[in-house]
N, CA, C and O of each residue as an XYZ file, in Angstrom:
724
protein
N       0.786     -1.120      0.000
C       0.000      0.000      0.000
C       0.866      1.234      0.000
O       2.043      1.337      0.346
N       0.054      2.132     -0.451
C       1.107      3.636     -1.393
C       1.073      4.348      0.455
O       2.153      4.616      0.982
N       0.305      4.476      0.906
C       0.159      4.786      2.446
C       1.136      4.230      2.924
O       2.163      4.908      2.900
N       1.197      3.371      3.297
C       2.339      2.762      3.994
C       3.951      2.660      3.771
O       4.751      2.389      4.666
N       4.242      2.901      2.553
C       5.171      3.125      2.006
C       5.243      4.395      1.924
O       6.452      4.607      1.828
N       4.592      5.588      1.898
C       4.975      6.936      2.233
C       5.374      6.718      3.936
O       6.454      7.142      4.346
N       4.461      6.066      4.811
C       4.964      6.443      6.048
C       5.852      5.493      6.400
O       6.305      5.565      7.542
N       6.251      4.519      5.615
C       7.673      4.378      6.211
C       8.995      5.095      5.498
O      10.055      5.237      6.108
N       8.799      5.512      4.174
C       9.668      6.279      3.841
C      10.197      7.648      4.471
O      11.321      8.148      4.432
N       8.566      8.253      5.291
C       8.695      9.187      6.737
C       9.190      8.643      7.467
O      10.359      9.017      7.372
N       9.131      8.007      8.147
C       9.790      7.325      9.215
C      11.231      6.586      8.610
O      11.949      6.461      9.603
N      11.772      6.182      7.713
C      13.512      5.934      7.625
C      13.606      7.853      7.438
O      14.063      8.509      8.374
N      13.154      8.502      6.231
C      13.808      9.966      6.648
C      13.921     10.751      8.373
O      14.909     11.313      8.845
N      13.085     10.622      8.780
C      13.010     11.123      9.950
C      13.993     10.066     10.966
O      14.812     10.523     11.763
N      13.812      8.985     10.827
C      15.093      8.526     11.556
C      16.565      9.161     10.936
O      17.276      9.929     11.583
N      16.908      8.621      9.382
C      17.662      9.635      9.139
C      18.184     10.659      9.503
O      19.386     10.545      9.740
N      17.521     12.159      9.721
C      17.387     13.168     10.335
C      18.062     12.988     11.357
O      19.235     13.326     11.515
N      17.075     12.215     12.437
C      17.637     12.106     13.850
C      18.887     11.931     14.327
O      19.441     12.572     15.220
N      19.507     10.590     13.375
C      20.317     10.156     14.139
C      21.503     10.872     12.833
O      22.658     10.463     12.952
N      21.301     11.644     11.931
C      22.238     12.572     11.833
C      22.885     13.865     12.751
O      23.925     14.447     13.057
N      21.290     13.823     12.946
C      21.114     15.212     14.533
C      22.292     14.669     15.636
O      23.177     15.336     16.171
N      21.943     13.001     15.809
C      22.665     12.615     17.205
C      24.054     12.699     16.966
O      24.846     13.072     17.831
N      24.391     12.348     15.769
C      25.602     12.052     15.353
C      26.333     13.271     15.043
O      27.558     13.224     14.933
N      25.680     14.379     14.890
C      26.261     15.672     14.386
C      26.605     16.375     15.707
O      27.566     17.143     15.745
N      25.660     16.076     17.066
C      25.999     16.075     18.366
C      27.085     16.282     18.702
O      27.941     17.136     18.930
N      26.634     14.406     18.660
C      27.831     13.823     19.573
C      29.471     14.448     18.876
O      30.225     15.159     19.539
N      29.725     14.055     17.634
C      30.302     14.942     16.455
C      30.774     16.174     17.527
O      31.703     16.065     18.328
N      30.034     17.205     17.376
C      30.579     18.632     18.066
C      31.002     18.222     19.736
O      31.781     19.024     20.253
N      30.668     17.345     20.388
C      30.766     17.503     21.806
C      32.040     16.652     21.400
O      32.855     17.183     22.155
N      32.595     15.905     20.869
C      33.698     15.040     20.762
C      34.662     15.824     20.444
O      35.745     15.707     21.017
N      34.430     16.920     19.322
C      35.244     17.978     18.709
C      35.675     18.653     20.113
O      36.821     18.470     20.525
N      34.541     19.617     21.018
C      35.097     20.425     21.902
C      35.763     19.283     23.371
O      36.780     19.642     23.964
N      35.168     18.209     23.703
C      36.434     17.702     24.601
C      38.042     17.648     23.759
O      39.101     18.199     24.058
N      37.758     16.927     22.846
C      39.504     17.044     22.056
C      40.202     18.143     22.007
O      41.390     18.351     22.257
N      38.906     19.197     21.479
C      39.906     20.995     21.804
C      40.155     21.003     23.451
O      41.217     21.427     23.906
N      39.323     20.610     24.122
C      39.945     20.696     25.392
C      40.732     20.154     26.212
O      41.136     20.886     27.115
N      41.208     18.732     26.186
C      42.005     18.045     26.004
C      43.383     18.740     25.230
O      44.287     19.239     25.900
N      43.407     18.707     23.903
C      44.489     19.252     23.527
C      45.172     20.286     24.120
O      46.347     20.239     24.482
N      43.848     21.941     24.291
C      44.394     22.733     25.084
C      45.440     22.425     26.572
O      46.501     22.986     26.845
N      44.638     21.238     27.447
C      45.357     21.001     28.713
C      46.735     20.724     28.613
O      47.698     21.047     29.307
N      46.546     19.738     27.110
C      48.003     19.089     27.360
C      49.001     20.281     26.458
O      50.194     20.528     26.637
N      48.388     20.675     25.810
C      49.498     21.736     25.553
C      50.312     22.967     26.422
O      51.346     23.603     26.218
N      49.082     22.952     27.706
C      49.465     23.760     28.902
C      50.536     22.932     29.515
O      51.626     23.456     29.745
N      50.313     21.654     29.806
C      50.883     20.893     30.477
C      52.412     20.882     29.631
O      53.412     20.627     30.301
N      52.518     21.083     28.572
C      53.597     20.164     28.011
C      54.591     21.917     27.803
O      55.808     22.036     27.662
N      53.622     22.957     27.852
C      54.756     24.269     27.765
C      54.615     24.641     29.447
O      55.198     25.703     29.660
N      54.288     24.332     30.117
C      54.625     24.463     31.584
C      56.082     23.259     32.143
O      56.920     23.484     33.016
N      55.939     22.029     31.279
C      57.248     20.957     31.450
C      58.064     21.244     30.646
O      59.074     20.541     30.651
N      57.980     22.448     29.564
C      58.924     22.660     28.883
C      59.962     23.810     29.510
O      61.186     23.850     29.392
N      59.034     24.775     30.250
C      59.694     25.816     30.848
C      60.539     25.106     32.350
O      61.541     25.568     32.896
N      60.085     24.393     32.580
C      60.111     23.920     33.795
C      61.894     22.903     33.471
O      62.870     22.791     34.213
N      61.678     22.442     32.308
C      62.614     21.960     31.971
C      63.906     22.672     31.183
O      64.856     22.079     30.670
N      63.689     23.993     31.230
C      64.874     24.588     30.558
C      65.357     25.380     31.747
O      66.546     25.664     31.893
N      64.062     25.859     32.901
C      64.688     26.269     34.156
C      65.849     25.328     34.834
O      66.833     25.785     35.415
N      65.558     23.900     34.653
C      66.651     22.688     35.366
C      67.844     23.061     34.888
O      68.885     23.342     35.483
N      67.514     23.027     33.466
C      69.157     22.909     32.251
C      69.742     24.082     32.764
O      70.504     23.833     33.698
N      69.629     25.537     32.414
C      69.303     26.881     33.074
C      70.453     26.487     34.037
O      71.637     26.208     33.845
N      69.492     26.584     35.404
C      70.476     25.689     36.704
C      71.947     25.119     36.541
O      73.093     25.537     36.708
N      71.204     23.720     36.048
C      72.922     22.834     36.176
C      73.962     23.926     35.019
O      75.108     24.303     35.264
N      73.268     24.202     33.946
C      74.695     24.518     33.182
C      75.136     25.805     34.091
O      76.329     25.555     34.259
N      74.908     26.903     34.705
C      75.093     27.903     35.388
C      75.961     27.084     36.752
O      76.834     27.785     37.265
N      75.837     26.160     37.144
C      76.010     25.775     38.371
C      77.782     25.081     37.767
O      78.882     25.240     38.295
N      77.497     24.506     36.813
C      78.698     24.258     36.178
C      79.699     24.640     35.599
O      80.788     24.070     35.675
N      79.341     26.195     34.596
C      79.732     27.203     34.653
C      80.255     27.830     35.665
O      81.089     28.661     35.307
N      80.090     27.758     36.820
C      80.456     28.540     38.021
C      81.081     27.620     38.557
O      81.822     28.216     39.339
N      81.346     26.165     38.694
C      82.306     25.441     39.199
C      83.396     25.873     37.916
O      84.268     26.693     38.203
N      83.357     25.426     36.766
C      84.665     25.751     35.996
C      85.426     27.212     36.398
O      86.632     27.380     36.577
N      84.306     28.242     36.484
C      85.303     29.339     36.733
C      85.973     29.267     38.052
O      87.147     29.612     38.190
N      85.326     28.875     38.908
C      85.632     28.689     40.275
C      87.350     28.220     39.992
O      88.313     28.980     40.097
N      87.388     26.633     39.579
C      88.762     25.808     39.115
C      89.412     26.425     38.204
O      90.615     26.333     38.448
N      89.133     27.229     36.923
C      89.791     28.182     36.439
C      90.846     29.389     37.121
O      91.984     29.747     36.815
N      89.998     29.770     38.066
C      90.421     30.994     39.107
C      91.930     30.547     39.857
O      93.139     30.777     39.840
N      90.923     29.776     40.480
C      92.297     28.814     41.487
C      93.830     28.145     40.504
O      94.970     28.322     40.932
N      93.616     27.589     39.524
C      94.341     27.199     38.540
C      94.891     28.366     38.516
O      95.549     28.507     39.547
N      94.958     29.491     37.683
C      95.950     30.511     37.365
C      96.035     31.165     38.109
O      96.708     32.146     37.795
N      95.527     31.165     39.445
C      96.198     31.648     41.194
C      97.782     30.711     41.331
O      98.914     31.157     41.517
N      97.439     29.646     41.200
C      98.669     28.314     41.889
C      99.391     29.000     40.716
O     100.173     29.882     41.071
N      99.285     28.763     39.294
C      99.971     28.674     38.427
C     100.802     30.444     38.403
O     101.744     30.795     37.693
N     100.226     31.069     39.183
C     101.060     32.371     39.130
C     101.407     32.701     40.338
O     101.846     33.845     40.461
N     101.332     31.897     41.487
C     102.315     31.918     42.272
C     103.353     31.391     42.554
O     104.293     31.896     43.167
N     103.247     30.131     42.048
C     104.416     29.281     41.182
C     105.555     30.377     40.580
O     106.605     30.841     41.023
N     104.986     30.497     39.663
C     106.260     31.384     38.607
C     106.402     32.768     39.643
O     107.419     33.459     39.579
N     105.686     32.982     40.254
C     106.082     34.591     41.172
C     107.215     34.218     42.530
O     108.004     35.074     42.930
N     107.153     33.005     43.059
C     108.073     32.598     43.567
C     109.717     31.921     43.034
O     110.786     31.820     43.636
N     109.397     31.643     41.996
C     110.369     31.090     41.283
C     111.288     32.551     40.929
O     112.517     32.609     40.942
N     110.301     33.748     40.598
C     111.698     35.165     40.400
C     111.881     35.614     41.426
O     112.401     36.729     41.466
N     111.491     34.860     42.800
C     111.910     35.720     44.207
C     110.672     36.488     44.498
O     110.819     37.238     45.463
N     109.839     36.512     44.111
C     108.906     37.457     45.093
C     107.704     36.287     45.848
O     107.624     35.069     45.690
N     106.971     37.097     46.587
C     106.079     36.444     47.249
C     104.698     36.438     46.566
O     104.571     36.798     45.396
N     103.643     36.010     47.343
C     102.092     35.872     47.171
C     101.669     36.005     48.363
O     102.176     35.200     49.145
N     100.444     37.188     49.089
C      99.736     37.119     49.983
C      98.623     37.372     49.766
O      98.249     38.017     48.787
N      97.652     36.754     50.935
C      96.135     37.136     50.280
C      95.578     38.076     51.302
O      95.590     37.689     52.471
N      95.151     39.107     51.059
C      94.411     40.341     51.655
C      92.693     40.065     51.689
O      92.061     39.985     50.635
N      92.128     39.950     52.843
C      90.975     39.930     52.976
C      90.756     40.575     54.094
O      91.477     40.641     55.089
N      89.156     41.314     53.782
C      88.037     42.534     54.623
C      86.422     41.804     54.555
O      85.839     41.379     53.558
N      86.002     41.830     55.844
C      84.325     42.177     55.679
C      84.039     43.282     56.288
O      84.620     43.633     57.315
N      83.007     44.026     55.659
C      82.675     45.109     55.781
C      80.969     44.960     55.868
O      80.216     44.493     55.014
N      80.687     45.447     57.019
C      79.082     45.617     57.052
C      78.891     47.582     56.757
O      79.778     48.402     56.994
N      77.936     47.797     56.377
C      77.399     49.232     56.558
C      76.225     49.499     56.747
O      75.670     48.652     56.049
N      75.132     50.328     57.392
C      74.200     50.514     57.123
C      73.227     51.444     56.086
O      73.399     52.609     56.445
N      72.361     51.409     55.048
C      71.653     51.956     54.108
C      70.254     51.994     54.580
O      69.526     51.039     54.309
N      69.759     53.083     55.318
C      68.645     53.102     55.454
C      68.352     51.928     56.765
O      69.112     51.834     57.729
N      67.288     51.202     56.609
C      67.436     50.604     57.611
C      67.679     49.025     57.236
O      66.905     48.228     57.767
N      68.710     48.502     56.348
C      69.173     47.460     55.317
C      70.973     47.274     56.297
O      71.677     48.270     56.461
N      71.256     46.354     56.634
C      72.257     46.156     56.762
C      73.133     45.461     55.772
O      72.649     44.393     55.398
N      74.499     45.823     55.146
C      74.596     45.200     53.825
C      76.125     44.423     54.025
O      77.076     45.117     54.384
N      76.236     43.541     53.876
C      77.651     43.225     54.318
C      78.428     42.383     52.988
O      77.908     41.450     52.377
N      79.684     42.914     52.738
C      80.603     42.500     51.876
C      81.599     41.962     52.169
O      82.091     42.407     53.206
N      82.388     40.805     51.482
C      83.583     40.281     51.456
C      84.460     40.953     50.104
O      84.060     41.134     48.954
N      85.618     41.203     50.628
C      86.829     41.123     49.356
C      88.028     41.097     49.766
O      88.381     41.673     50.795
N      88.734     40.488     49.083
C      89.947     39.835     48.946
C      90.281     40.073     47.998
O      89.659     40.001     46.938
N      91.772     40.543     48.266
C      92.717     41.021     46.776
C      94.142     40.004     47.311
O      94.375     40.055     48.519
N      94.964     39.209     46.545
C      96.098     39.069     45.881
C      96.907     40.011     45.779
O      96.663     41.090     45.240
N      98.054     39.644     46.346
C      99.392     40.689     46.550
C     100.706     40.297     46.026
O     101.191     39.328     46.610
N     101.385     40.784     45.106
C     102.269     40.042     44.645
C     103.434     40.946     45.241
O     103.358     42.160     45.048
N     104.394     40.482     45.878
C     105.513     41.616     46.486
C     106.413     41.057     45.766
O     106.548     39.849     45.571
N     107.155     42.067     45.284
C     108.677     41.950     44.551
C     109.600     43.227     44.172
O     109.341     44.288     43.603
N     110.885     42.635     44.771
C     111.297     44.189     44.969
C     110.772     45.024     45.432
O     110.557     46.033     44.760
N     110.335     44.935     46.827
C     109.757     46.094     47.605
C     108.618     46.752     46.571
O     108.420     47.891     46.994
N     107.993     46.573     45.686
C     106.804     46.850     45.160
C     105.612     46.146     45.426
O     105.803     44.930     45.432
N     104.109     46.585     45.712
C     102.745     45.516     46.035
C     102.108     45.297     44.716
O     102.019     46.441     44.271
N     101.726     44.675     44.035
C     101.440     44.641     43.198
C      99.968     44.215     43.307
O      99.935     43.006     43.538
N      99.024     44.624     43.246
C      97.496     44.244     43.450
C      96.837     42.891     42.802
O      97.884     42.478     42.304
N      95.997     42.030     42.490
C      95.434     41.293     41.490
C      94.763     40.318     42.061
O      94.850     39.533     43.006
N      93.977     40.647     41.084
C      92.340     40.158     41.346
C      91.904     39.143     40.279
O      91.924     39.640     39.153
N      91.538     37.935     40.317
C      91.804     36.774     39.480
C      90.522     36.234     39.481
O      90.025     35.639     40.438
N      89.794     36.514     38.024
C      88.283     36.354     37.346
C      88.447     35.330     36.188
O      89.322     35.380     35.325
N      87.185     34.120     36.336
C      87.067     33.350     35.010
C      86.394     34.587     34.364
O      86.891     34.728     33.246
N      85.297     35.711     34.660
C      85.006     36.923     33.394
C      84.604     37.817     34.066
O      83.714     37.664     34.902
N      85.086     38.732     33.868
C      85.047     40.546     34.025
C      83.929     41.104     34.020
O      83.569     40.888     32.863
N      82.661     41.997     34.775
C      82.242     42.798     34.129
C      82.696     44.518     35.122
O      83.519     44.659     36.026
N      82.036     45.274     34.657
C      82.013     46.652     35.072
C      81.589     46.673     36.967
O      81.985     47.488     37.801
N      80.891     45.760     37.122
C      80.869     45.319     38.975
C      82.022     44.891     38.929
O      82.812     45.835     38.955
N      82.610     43.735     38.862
C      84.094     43.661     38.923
C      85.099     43.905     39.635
O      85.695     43.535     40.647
N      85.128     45.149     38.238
C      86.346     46.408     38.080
C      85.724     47.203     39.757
O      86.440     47.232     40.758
N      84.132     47.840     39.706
C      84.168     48.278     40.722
C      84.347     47.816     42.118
O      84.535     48.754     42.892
N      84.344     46.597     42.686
C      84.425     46.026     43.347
C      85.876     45.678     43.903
O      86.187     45.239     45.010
N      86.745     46.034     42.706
C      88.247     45.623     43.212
C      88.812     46.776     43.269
O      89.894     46.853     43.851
N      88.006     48.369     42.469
C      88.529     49.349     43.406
C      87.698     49.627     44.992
O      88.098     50.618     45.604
N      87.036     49.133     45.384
C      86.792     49.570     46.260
C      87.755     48.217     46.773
O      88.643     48.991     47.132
N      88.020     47.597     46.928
C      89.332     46.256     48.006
C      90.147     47.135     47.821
O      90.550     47.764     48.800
N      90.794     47.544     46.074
C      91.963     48.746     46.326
C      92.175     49.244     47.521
O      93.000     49.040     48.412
N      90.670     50.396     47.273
C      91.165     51.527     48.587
C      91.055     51.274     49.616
O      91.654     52.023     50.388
N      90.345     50.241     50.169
C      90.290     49.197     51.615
C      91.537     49.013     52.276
O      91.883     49.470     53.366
N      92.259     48.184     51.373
C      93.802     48.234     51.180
C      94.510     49.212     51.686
O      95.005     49.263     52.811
N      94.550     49.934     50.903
C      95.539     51.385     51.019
C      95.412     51.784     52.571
O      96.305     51.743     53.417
N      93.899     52.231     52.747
C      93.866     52.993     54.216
C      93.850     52.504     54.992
O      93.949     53.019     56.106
N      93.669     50.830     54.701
C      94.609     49.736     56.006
C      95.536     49.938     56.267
O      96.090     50.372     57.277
N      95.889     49.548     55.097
C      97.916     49.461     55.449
C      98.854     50.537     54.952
O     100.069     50.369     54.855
N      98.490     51.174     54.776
C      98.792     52.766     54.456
C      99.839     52.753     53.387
O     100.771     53.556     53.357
N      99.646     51.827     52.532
C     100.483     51.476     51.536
C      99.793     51.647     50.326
O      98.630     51.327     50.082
N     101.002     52.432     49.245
C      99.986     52.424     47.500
C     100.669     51.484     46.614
O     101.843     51.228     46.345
N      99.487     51.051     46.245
C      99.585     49.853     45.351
C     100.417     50.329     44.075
O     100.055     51.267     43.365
N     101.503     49.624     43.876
C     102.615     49.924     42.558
C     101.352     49.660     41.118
O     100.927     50.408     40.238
N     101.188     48.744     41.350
C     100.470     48.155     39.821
C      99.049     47.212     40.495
O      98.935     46.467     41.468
N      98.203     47.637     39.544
C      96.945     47.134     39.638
C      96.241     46.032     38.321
O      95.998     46.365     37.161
N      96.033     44.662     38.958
C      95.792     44.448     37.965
C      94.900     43.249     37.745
O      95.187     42.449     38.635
N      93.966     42.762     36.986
C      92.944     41.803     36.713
C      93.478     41.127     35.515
O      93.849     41.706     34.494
N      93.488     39.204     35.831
C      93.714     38.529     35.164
C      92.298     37.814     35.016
O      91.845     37.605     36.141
N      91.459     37.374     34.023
C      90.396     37.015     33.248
C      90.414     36.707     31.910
O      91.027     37.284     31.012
N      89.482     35.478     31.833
C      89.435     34.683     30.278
C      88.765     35.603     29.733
O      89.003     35.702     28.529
N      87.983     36.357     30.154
C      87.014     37.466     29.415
C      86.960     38.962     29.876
O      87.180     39.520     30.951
N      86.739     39.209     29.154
C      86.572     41.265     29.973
C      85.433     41.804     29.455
O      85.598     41.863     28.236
N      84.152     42.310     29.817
C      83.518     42.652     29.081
C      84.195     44.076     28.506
O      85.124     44.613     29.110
N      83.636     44.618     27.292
C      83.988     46.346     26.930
C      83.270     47.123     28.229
O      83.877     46.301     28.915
N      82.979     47.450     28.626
C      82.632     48.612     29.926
C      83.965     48.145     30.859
O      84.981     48.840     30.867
N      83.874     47.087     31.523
C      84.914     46.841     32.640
C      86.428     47.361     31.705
O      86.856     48.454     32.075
N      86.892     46.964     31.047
C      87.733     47.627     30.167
C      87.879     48.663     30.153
O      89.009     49.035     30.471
N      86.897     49.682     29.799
C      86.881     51.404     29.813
C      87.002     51.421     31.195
O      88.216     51.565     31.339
N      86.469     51.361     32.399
C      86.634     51.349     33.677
C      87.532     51.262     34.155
O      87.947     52.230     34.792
N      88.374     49.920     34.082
C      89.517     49.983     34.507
C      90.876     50.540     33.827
O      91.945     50.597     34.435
N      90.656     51.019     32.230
C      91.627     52.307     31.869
C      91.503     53.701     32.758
O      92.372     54.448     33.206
N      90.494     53.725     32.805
C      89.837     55.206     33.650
C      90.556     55.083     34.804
O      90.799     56.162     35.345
N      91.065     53.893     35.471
C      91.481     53.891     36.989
C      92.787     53.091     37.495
O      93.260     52.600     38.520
N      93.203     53.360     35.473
C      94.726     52.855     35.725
C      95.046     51.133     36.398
O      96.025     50.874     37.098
N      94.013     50.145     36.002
C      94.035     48.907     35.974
C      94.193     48.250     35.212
O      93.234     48.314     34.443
N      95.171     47.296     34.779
C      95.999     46.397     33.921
C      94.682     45.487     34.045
O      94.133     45.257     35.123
N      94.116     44.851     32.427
C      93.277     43.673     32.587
C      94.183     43.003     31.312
O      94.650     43.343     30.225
N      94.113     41.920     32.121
C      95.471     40.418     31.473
C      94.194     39.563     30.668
O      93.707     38.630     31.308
N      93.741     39.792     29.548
C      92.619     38.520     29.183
C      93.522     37.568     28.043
O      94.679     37.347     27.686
N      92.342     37.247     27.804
C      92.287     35.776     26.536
C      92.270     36.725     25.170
O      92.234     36.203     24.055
């Protein structure tokens, strides 16, 4: 019958329909968990990425700073070696100094290297790399120095694998020998 075959041809379209409807749904709700999903893990994976260059960051800095550390000491021995061998000596000069700024208490260490020969002091201050703090930092041990021991330093001078350009201009300005690479 022509009836019956229209209403089931209604009824497969309308199922049709439907379960395109469901499927076009489910379809979009599958789409936005995956965008959301993806979003998380992409949070997740640039939060372990930062997280993981902060580590690297770390150790290589930490390692970096042991080499200069053994660098330092190395061409300390190695130049007191040869400074004894022409007759002169090696002493090490060290100060802490607290001051107050406001109501900040600030306290510093420095130590300068003394090379005596022939009744001359010879200053030096021994860096794996130089910058413009530095330079300032070893004139202020300089003048620490001086109005300690009421003695002026013959020659001033910084040995370093590196110098930046500022510490350079700085220590021409203040009559400091920098020995680099």
């Amino acid at each position: 019958s022509e009836e019956f075959d229209k209403k089931l041809q209604k009824l497969s379209e309308d199922l049709k329909n439907e379960f395109y409807q469901a499927l076009q749904k489910q379809s979009e709700e599958f789409d936005k968990k995956l965008q959301k999903q993806s979003e998380e893990f992409d949070k997740k994976l640039q939060k372990q990425s930062e997280d993981l260059k902060k580590f690297i960051d770390a150790r290589v800095g930490i390692l970096g700073e042991r080499w200069g550390i053994n660098a330092e000491i190395t061409i300390h021995n190695f130049a007191e070696e040869i400074i004894k061998n022409w007759g002169g000596t090696v002493k090490k000069w060290k100060k802490k100094v607290e001051y107050k700024v406001a109501n900040i208490t600030i306290k510093k260490s420095y130590e300068i290297d003394i090379v005596i020969s022939d009744g001359k002091e010879i200053l030096v201050e021994v860096k794996s790399s130089c910058d413009k703090n530095d330079v300032e930092k070893f004139l202020e041990a300089i003048a620490m120095y001086e109005e300690e021991t009421g003695k002026k330093a013959s020659d001033k001078v910084i040995v370093t694998f590196f110098a930046r350009e500022d510490a350079k201009l700085l220590a021409e300005d203040y009559g400091i020998k920098i020995i680099n690479a």
